[in-house]
C-alpha positions, 0 to 999 in steps of 0.5 A: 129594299132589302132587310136584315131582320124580316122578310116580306113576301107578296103573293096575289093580293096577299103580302106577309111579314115574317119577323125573322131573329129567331135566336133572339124569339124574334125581338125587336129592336130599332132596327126591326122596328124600322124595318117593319115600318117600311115594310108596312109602306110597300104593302101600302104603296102596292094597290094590288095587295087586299092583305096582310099577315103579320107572323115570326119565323119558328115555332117559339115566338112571335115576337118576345118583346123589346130587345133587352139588351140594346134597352138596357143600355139606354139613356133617358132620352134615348129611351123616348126616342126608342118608344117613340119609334115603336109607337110610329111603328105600332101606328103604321100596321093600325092606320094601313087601309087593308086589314091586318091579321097576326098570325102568333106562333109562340111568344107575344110578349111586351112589344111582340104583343104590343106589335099584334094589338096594332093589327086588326085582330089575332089568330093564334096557335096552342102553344101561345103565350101573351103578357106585358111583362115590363113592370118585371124590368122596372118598366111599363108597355112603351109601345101602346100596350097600356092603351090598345089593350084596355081597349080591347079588354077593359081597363081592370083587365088590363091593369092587372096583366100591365101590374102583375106582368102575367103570361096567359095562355092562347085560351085565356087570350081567347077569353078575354077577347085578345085573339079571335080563334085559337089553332093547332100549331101546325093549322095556324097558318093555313086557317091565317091564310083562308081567312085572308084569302076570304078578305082579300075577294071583298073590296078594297074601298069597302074594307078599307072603310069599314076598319078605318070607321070601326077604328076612329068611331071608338075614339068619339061619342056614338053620334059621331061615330054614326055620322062617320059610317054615313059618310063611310057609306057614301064614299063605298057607293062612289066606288065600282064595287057597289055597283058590281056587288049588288049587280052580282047579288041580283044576277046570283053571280060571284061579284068581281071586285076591281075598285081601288083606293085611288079612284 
């Protein structure tokens, strides 16, 4: 498929989307939206791909939200549909069985941060700035915001960047739990890239486990959490990697990792 607004780069077991509009800070409209959902199902249809990054072309922004001017010119109806199409989106990157690492260089705001909450978790540059600043616009988060980031940072937390749609900086991101490492613009992606490479040499059965029980196990009580990484468990053993990885362990070799999502 070709796009119009992203580019999508396969290398090893590594893909990774680059939102490409930098003269709009990489906004996201219906199309971008669409376009990343696609994107998301060629990662997923491609059995080699153990990763992926998710980043925006230029120094300045990851993503600085919803585009304004085709939201401004919405009705209600196709207000919902629009947010609905972000939410599909959104849930695409959060359900994909490999992990999905943001890589925010720049701006995160409204929808940008919204689109980096869905991926399993952030590294992001010096520069960086995050905020949900809807309410500024009469609005609220229309793509997730109000529900993966209380989750991530507790509910007051999160009512008070959602009420007073505050920017924080990439360190007090970094302190409230919203990324995992903060880097030198010019070391982002490089630190992205190792980090990705150091999932990508694990199993993919085995990661794929752990994110999708370590994902619905929020969602239920903790004794049914349990039971799901009981089950989780069972299915990693059925898989070769279990027994190459604790083959290489006792044979102090580097394990080769050939297991697959389809058995």
């Amino acid at each position: 498929m070709a796009y119009n607004n992203i580019i999508l780069e396969m290398e090893g077991p590594i893909a990774t989307i680059t939102l490409n509009r930098p003269k709009s800070l990489n906004a996201l409209n219906t199309e971008v939206l669409n376009e990343l959902f696609q994107a998301a199902k060629a990662v997923e249809a491609d059995e080699t791909i153990r990763v992926l990054i998710l980043t925006g072309s230029g120094d300045k922004a990851f993503a600085a939200g919803a585009d304004i001017t085709e939201l401004a010119e919405l009705n209600t109806l196709q207000g919902k549909f629009f947010v609905a199409g972000g939410h599909k989106t959104m849930s695409r990157f959060q359900s994909l069985p490999i992990p999905v690492i943001a890589a925010v260089n720049g701006f995160a705001l409204g929808g940008g941060l919204e689109l980096a909450l869905s991926c399993d978790f952030i590294y992001a540059s010096e520069n960086a700035k995050f905020g949900l600043p809807e309410i500024t616009l009469g609005l609220i988060p229309g793509f997730g915001g109000t529900q993966r980031l209380s989750r991530i940072i507790g509910k007051n937390m999160a009512k008070e960047m959602v009420f007073t749609g505050k920017m924080i900086t990439a360190t007090e991101a970094l302190g409230l739990g919203i990324v995992n490492q903060v880097f030198p613009a010019d070391q982002l992606m490089d630190a992205v890239t190792k980090t990705a490479r150091s999932i990508a040499a694990k199993g993919s059965v085995s990661l794929c486990m752990a994110k999708q029980t370590i994902n619905r196990g929020l969602d239920v009580d903790l004794a049914t959490a349990c039971q799901m990484e009981i089950d989780a468990f069972a299915l990693c053993m059925a898989s070769p990697d279990a027994k190459e990885g604790t083959h290489a362990f006792l044979e102090k070799r580097k394990p080769e990792f050939k297991g697959n999502l389809k058995g």
